[in-house]
gemmi code that builds the backbone of each chain (N, CA, C; Angstrom):
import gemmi

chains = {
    "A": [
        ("UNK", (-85.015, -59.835, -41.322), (-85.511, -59.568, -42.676), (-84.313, -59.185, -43.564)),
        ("UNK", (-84.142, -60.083, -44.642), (-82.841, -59.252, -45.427), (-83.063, -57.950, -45.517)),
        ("UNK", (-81.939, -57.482, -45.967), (-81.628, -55.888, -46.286), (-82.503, -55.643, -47.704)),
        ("UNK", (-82.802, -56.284, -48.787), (-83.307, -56.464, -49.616), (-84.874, -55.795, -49.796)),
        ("UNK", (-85.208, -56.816, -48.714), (-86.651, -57.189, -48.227), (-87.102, -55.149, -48.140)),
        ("UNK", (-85.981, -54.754, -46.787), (-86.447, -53.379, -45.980), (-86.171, -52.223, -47.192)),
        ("UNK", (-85.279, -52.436, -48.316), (-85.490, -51.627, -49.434), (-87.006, -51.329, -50.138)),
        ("UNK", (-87.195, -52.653, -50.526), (-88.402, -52.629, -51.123), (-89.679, -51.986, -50.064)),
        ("UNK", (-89.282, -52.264, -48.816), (-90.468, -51.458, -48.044), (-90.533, -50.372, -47.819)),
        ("UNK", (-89.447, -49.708, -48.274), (-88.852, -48.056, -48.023), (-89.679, -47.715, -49.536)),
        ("UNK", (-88.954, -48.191, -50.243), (-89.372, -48.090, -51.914), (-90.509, -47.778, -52.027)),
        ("UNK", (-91.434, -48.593, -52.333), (-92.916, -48.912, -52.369), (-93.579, -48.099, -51.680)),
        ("UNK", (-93.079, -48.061, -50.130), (-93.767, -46.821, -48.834), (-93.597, -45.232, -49.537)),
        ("UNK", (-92.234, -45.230, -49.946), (-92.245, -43.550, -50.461), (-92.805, -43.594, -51.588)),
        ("UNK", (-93.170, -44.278, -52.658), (-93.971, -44.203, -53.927), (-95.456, -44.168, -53.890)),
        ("UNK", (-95.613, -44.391, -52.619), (-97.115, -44.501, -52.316), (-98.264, -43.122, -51.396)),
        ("UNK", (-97.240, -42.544, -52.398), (-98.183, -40.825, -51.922), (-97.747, -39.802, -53.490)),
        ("UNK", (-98.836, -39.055, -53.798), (-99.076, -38.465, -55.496), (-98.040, -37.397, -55.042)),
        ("UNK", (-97.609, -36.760, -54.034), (-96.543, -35.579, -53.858), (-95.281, -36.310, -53.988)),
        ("UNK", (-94.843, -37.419, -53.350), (-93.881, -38.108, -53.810), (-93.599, -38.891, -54.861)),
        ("UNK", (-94.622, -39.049, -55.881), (-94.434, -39.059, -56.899), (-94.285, -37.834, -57.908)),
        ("UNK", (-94.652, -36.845, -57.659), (-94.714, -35.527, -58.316), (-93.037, -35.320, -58.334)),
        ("UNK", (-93.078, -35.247, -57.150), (-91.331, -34.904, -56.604), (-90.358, -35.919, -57.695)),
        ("UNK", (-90.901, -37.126, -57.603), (-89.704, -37.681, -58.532), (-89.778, -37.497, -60.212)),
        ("UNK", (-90.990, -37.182, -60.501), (-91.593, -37.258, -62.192), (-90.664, -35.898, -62.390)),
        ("UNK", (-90.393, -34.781, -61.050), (-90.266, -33.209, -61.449), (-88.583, -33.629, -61.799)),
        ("UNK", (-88.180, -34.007, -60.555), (-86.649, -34.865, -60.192), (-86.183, -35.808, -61.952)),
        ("UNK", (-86.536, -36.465, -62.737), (-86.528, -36.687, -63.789), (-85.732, -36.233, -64.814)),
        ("UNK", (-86.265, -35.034, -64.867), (-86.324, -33.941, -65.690), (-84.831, -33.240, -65.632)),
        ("UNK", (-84.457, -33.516, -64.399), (-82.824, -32.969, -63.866), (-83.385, -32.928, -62.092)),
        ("UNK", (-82.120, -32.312, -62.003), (-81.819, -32.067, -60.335), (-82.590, -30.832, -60.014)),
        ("UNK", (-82.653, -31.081, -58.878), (-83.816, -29.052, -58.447), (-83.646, -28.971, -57.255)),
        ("UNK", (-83.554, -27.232, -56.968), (-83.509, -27.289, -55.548), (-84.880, -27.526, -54.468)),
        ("UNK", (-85.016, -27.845, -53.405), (-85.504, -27.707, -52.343), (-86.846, -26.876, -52.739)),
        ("UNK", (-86.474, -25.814, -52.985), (-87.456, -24.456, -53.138), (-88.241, -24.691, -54.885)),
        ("UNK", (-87.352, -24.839, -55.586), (-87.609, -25.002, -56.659), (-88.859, -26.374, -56.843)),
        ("UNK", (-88.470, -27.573, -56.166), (-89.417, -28.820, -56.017), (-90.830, -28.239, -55.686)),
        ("UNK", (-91.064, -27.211, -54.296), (-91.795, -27.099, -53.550), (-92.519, -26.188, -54.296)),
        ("UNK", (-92.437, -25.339, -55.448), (-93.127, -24.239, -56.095), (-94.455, -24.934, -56.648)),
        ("UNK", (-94.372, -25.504, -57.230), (-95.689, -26.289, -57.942), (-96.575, -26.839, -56.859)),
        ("UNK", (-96.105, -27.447, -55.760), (-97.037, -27.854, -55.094), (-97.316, -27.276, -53.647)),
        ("UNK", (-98.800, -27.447, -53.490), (-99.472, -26.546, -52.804), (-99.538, -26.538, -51.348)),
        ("UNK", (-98.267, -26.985, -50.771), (-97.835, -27.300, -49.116), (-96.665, -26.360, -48.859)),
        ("UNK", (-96.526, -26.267, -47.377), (-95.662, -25.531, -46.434), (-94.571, -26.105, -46.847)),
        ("UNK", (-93.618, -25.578, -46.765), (-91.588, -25.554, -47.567), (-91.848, -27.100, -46.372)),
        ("UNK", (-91.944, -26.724, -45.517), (-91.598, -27.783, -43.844), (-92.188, -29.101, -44.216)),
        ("UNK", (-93.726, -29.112, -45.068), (-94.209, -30.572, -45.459), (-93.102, -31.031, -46.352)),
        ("UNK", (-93.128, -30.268, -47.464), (-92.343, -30.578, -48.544), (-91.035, -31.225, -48.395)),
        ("UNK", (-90.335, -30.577, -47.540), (-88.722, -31.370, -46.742), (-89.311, -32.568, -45.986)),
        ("UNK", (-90.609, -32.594, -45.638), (-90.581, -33.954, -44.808), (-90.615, -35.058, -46.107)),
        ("UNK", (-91.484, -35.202, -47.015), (-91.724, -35.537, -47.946), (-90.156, -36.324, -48.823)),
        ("UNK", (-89.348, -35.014, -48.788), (-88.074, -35.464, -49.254), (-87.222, -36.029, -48.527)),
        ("UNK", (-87.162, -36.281, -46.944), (-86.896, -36.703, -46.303), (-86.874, -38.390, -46.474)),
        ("UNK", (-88.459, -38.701, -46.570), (-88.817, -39.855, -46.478), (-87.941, -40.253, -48.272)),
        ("UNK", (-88.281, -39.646, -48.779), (-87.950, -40.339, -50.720), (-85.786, -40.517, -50.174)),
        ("UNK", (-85.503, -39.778, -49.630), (-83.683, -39.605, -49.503), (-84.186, -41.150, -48.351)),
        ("UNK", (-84.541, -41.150, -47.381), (-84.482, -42.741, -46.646), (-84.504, -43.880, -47.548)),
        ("UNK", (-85.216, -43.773, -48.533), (-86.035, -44.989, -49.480), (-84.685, -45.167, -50.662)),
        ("UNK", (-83.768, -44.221, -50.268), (-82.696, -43.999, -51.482), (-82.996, -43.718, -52.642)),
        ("UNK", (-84.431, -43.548, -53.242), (-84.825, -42.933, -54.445), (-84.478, -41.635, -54.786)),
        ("UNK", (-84.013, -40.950, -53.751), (-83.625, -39.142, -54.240), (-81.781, -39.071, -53.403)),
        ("UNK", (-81.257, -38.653, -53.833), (-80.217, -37.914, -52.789), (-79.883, -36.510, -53.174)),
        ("UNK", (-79.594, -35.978, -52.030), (-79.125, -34.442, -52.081), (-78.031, -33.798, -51.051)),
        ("UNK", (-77.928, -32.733, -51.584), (-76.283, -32.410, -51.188), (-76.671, -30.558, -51.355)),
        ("UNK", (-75.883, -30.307, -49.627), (-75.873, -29.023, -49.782), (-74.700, -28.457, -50.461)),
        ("UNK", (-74.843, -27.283, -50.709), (-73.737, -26.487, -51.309), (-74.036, -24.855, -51.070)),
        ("UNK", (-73.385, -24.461, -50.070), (-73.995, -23.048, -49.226), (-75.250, -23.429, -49.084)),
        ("UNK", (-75.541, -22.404, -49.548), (-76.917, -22.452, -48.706), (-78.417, -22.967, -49.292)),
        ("UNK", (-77.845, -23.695, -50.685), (-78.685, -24.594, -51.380), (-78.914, -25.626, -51.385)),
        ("UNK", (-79.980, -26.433, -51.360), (-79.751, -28.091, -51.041), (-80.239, -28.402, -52.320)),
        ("UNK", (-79.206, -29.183, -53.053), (-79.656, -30.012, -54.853), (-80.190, -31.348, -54.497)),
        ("UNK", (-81.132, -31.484, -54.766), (-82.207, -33.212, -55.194), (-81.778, -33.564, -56.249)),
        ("UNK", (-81.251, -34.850, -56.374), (-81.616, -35.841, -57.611), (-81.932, -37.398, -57.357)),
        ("UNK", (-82.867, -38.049, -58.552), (-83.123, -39.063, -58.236), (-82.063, -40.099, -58.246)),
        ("UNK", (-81.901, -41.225, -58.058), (-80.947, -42.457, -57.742), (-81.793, -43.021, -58.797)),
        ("UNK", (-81.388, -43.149, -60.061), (-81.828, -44.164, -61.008), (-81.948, -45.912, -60.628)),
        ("UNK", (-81.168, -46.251, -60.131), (-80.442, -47.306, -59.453), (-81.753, -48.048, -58.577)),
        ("UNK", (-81.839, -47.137, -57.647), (-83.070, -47.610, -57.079), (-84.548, -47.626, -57.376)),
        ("UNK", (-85.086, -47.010, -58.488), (-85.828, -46.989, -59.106), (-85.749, -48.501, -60.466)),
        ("UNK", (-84.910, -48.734, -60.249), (-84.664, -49.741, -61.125), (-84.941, -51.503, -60.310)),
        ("UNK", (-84.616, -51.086, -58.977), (-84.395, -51.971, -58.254), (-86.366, -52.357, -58.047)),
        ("UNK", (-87.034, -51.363, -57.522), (-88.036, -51.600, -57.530), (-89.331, -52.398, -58.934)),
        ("UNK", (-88.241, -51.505, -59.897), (-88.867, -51.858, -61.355), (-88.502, -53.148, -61.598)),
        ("UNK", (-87.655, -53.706, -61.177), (-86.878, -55.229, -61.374), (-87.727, -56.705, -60.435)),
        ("UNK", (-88.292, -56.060, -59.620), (-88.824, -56.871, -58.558), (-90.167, -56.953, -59.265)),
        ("UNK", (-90.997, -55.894, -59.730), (-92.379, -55.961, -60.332), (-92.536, -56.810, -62.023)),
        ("UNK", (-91.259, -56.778, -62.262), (-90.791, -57.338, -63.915), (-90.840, -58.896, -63.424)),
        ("UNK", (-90.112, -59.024, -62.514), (-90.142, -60.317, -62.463), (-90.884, -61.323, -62.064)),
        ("UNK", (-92.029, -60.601, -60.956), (-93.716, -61.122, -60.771), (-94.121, -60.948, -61.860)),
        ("UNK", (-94.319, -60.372, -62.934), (-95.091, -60.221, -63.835), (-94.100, -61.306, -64.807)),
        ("UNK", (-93.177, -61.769, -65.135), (-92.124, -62.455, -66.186), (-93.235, -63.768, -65.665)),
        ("UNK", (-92.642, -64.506, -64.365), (-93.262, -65.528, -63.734), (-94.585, -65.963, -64.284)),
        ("UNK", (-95.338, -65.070, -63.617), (-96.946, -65.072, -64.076), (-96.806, -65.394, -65.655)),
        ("UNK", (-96.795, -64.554, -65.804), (-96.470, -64.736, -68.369), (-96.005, -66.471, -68.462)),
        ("UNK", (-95.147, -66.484, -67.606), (-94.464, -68.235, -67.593), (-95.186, -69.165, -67.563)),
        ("UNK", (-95.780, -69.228, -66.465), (-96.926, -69.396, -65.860), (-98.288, -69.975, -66.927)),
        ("UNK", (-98.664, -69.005, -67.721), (-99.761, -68.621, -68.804), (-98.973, -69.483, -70.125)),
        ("UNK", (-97.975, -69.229, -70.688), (-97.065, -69.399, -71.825), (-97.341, -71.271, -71.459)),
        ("UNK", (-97.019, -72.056, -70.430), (-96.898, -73.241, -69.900), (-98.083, -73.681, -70.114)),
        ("UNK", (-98.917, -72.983, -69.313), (-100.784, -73.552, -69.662), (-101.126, -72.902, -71.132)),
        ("UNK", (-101.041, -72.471, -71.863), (-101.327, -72.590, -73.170), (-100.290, -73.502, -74.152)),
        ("UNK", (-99.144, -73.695, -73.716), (-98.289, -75.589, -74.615), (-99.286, -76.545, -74.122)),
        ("UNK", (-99.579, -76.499, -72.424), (-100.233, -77.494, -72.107), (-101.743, -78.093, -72.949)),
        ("UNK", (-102.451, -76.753, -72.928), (-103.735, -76.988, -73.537), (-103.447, -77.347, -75.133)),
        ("UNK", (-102.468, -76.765, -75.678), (-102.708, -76.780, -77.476), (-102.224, -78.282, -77.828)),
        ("UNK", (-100.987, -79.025, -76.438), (-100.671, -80.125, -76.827), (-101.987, -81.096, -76.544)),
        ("UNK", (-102.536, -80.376, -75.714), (-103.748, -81.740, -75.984), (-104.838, -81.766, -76.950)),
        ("UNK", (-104.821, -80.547, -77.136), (-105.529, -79.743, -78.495), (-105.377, -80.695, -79.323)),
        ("UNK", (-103.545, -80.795, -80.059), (-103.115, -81.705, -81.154), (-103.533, -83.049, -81.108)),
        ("UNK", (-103.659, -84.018, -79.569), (-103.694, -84.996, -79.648), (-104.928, -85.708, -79.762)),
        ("UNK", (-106.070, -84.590, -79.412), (-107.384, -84.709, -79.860), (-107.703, -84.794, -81.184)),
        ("UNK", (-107.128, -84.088, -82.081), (-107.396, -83.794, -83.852), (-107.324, -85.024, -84.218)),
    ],
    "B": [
        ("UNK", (-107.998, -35.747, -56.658), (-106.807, -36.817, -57.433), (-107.478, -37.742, -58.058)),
        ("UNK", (-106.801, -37.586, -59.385), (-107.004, -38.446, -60.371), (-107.125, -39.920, -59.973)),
        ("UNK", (-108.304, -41.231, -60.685), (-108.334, -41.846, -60.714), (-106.721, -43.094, -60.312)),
        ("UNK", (-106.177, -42.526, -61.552), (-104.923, -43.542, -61.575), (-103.744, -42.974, -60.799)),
        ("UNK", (-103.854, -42.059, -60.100), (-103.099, -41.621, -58.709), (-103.524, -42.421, -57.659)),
        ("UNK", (-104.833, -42.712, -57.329), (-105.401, -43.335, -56.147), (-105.136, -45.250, -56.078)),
        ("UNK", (-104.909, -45.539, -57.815), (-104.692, -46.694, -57.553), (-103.616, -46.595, -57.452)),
        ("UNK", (-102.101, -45.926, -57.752), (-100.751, -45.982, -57.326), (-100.842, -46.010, -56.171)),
        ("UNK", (-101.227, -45.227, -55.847), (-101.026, -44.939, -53.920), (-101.350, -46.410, -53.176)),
        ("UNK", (-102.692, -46.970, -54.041), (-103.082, -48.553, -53.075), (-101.799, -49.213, -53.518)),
        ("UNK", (-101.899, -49.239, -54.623), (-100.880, -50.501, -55.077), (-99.618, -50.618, -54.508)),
        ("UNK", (-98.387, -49.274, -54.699), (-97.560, -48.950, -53.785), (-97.456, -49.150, -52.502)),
        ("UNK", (-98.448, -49.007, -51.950), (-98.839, -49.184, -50.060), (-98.703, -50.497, -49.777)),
        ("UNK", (-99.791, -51.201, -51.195), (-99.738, -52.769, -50.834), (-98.471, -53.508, -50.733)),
        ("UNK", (-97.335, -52.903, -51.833), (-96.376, -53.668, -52.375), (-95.218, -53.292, -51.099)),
        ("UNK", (-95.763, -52.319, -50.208), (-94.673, -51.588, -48.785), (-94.708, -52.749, -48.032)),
        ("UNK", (-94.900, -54.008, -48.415), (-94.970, -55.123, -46.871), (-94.154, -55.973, -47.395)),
        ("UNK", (-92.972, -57.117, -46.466), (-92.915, -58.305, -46.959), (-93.834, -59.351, -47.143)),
        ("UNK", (-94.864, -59.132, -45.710), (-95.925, -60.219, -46.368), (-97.076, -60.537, -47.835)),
        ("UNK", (-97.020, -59.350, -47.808), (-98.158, -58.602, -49.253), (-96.884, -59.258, -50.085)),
        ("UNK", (-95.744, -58.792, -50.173), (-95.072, -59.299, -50.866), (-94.590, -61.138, -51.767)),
        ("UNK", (-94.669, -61.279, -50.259), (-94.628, -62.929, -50.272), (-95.625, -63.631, -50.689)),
        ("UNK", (-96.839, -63.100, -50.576), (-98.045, -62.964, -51.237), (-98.173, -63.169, -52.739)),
        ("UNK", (-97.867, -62.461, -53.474), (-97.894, -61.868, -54.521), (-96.490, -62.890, -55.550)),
        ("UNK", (-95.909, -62.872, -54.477), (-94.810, -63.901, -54.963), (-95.092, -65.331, -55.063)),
        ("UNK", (-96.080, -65.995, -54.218), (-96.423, -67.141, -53.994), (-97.410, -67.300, -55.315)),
        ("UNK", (-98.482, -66.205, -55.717), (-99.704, -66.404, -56.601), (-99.287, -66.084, -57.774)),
        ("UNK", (-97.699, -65.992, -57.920), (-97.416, -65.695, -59.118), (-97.353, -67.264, -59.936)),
        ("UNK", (-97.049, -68.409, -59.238), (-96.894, -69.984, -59.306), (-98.239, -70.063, -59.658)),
        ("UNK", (-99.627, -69.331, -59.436), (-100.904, -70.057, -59.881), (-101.876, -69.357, -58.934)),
        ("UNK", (-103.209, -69.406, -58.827), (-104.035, -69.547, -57.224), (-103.740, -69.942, -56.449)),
        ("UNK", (-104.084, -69.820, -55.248), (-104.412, -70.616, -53.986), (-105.036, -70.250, -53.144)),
        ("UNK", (-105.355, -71.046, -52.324), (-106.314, -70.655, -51.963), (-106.307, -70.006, -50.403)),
        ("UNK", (-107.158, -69.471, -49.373), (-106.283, -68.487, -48.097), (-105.597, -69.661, -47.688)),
        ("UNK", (-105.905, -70.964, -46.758), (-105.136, -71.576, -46.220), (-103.824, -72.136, -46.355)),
        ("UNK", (-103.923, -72.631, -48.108), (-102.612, -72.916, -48.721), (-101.762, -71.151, -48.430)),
        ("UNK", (-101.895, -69.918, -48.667), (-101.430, -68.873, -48.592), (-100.947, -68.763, -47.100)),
        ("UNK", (-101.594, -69.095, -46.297), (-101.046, -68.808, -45.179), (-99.940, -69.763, -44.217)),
        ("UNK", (-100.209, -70.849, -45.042), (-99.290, -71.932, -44.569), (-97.875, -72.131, -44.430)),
        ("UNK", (-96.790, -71.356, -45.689), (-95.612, -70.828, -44.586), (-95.401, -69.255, -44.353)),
        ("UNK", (-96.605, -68.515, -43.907), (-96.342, -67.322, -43.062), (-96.638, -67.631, -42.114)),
        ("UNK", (-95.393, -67.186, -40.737), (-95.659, -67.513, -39.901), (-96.618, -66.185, -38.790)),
        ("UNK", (-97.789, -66.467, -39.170), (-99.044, -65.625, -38.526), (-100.357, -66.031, -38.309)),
        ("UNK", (-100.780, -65.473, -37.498), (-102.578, -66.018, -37.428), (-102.927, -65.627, -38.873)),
        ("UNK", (-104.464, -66.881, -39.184), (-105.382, -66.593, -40.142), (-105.820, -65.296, -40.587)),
        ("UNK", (-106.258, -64.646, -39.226), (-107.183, -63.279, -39.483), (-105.738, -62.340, -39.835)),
        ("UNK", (-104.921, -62.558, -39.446), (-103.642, -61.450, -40.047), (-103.584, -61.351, -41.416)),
        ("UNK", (-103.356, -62.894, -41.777), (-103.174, -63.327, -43.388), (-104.405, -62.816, -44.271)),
        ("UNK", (-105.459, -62.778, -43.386), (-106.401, -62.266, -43.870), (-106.670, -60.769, -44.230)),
        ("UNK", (-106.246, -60.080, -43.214), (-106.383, -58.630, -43.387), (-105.451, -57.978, -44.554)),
        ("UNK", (-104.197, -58.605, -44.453), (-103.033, -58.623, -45.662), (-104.208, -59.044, -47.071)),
        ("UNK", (-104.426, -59.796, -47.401), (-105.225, -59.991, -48.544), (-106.404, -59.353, -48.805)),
        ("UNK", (-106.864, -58.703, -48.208), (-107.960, -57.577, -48.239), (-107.442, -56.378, -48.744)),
        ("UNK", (-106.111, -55.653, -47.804), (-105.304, -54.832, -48.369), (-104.970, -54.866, -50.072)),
        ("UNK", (-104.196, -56.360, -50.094), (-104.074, -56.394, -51.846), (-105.123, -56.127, -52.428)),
        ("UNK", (-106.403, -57.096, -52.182), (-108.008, -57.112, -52.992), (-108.159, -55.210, -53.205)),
        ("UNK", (-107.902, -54.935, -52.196), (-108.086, -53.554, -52.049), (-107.406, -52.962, -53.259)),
        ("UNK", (-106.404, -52.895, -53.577), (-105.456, -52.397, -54.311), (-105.837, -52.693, -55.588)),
        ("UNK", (-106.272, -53.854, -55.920), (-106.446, -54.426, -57.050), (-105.758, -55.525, -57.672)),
        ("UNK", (-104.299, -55.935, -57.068), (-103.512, -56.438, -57.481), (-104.174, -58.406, -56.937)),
        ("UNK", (-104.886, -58.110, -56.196), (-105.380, -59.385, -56.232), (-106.256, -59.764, -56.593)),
        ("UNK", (-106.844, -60.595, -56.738), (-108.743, -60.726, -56.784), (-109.070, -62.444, -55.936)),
        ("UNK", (-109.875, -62.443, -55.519), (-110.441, -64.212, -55.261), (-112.000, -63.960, -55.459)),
        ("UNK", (-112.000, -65.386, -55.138), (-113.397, -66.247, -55.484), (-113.882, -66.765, -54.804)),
        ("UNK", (-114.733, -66.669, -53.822), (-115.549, -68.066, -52.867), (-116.216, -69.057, -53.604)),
        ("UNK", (-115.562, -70.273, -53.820), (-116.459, -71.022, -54.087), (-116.475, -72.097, -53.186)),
        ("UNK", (-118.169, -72.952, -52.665), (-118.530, -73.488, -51.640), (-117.767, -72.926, -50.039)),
        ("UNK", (-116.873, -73.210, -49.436), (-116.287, -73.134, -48.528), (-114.980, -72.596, -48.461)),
        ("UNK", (-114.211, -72.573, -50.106), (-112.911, -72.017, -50.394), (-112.938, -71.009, -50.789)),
        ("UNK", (-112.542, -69.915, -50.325), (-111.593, -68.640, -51.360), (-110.765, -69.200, -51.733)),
        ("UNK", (-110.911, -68.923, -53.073), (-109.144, -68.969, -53.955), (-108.715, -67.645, -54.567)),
        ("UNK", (-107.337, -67.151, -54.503), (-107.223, -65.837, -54.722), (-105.768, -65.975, -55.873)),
        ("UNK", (-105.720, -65.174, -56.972), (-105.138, -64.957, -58.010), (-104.750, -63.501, -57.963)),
        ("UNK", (-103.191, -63.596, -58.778), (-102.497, -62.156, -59.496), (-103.508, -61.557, -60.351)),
        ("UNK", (-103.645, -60.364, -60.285), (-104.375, -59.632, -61.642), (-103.110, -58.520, -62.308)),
        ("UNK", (-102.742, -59.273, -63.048), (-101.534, -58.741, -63.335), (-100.987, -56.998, -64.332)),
        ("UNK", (-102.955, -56.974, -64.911), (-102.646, -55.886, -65.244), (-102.325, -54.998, -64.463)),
        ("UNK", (-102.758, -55.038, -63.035), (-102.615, -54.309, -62.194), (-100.677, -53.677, -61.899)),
        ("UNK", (-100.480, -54.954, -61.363), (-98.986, -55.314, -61.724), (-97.864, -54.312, -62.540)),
        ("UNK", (-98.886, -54.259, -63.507), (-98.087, -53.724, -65.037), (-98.301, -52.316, -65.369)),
        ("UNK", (-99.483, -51.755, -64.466), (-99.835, -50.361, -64.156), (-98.310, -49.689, -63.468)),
        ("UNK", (-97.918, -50.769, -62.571), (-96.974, -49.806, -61.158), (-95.621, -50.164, -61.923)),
        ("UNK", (-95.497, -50.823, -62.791), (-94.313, -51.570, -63.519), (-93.943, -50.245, -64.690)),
        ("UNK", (-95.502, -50.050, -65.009), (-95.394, -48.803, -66.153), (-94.590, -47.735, -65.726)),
        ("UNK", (-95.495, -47.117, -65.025), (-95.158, -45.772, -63.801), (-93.612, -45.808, -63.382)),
        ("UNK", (-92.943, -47.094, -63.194), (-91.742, -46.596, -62.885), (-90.406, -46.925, -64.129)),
        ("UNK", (-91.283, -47.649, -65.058), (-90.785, -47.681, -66.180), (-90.493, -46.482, -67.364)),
        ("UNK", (-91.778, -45.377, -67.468), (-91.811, -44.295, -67.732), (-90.671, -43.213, -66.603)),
        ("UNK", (-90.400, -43.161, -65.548), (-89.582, -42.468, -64.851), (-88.140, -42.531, -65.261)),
        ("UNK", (-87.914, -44.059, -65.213), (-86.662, -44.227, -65.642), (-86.088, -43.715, -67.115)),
        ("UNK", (-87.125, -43.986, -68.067), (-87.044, -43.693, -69.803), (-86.653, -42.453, -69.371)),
        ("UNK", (-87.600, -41.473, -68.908), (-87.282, -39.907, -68.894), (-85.584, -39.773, -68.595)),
        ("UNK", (-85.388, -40.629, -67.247), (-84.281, -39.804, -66.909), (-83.079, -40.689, -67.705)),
        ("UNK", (-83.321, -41.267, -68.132), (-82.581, -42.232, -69.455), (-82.322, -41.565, -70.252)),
        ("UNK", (-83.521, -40.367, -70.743), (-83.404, -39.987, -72.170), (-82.642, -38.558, -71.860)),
        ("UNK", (-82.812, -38.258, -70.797), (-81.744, -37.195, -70.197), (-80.508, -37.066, -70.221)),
        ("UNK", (-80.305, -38.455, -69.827), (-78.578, -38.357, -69.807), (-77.926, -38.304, -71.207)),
        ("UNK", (-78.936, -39.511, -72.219), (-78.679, -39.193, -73.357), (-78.151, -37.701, -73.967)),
        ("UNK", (-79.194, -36.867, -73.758), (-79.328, -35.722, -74.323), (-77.763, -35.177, -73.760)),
        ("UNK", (-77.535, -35.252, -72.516), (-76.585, -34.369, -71.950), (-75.420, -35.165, -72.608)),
        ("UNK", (-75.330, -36.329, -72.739), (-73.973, -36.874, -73.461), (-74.139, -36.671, -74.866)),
        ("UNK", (-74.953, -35.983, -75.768), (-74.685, -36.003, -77.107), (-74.330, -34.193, -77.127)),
        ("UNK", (-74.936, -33.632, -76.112), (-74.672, -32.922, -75.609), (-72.824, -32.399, -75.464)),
        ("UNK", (-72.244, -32.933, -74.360), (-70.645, -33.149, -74.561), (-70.092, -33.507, -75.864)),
        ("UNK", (-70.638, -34.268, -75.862), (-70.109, -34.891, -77.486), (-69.988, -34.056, -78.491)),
        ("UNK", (-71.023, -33.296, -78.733), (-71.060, -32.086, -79.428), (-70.008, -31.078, -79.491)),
        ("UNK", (-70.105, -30.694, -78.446), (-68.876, -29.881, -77.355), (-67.697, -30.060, -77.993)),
        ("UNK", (-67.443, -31.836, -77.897), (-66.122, -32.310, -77.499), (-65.559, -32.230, -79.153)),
        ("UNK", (-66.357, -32.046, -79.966), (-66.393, -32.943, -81.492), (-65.449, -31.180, -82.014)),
        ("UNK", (-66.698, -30.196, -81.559), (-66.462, -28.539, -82.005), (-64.894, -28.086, -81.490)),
        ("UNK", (-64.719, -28.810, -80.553), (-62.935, -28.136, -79.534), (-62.071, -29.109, -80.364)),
        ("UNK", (-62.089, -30.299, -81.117), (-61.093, -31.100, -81.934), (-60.080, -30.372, -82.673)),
    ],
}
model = gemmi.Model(1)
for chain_id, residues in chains.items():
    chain = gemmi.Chain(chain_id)
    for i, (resn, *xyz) in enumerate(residues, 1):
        res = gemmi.Residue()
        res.name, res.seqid = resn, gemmi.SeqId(i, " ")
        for name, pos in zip(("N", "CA", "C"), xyz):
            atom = gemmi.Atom()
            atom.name, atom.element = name, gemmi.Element(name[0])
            atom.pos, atom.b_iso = gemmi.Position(*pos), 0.0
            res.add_atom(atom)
        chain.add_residue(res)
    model.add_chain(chain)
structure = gemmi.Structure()
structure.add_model(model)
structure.setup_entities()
């Protein structure tokens, strides 16, 4: 499977739970720690790191300790990558539509 | 959880496969129908099948039985829901950096 392919399945897999999306909408906003992510939502510190675990695999978050703090931020980059793949099923499709409506109006004209 | 959390979560889940993928990529060219769909994945029927239930599920697909054929189509608003969602993520942290570079700039303009 290209390397490509296993992004998008990482991608899509970590976007597909409302805590890992919370995590990145919060992530947005700036960088946060560990503790700081986990305040708003209503799970054990231990879910919460698994959670970020999976989003740092998918390359959508990275973080970096510094003593005894661990900083989250999102990877714009890869969020883009995913957004680029859904733009372009949807561009296609529009193509697609744009083609069958010349098609229909040219026969439209040749009927008048 | 909100309505439009539950369809992220399908849609996302759906879009976690290459085959769902290839899927989605193929019906972006038009309909077709299961057999034409399954014809270069290399898998049994009932696989190809369960994969397209998943999408139907999600929303991102829809089909039609008519006489003896399903034919199954993009529903693209769907599409444009998960396109939004990560389109809005990015703006935010877009408009962030902004801020922090007019930010410096500011800075940089006052120390001249």
């Amino acid at each position: 499977m290209p390397k490509q392919s296993v992004y998008l399945d990482q991608m899509f897999s970590a976007l597909a739970d409302p805590t890992r999306r919370a995590i990145i909408e919060r992530l947005t906003h700036g960088p946060a720690s560990v503790s700081e992510l986990a305040k708003p939502l209503k799970m054990s510190l231990p879910s919460v790191v698994q959670h970020l675990q999976l989003l740092e695999q998918s390359g959508l978050v990275v973080s970096r300790k510094i003593g005894r703090v661990r900083t989250c931020r999102v990877e714009p980059k890869r969020l883009e990558a995913a957004q680029a793949w859904l733009a372009k099923q949807r561009a296609r499709w529009e193509a697609r539509f744009s083609r069958l409506d010349a098609f229909v109006q040219e026969r439209e004209d040749k009927h008048e």
